[in-house]
C-alpha positions in Angstrom: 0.0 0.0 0.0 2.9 2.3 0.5 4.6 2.0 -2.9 1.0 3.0 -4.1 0.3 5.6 -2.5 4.3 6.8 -3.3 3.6 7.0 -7.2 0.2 8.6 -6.4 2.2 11.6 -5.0 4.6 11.5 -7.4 1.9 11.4 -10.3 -0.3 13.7 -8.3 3.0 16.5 -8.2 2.6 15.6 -12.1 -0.5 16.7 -12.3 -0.3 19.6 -10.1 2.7 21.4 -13.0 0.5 20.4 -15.5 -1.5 22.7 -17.1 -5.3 21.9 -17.8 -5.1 18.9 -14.7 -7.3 20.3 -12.4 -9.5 17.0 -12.7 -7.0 14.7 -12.4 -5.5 16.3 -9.6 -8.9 16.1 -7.5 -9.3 12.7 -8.3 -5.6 11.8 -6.9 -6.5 13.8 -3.6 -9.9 11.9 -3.7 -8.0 8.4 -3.8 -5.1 9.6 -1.5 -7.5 10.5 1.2 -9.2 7.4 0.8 -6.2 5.3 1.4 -5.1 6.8 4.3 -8.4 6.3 5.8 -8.1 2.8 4.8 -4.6 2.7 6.6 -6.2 4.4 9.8 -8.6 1.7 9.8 -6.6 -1.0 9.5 -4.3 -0.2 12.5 -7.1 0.5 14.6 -9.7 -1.7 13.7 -11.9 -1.6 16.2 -12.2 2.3 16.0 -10.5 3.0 18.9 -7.5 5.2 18.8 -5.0 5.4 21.6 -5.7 7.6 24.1 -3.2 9.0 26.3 -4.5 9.7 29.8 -1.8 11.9 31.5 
């Protein structure tokens, strides 16, 4: 999952110099944002996230 979302930076800095990308560079943030809430998911996956009492 990490070498995917490593050439989804890189293409979305790509897109980002290109002109006319506006699109494509939505749909990158779209998919980037999913994946990371598909990595925060999977390390906690009950829901729970650590807490730190002090």
């Amino acid at each position: 999952m990490n070498e995917v979302i490593g050439h989804l930076m890189t293409a979305l800095d790509v897109a980002k110099t290109t002109p006319g990308q506006t699109m494509l560079v939505k749909l990158i943030e779209a998919v980037l944002l999913h994946a990371g809430f598909e990595l925060a998911q999977s390390a906690f996956p009950d829901g729970a996230l650590p807490v730190d009492d002090e």
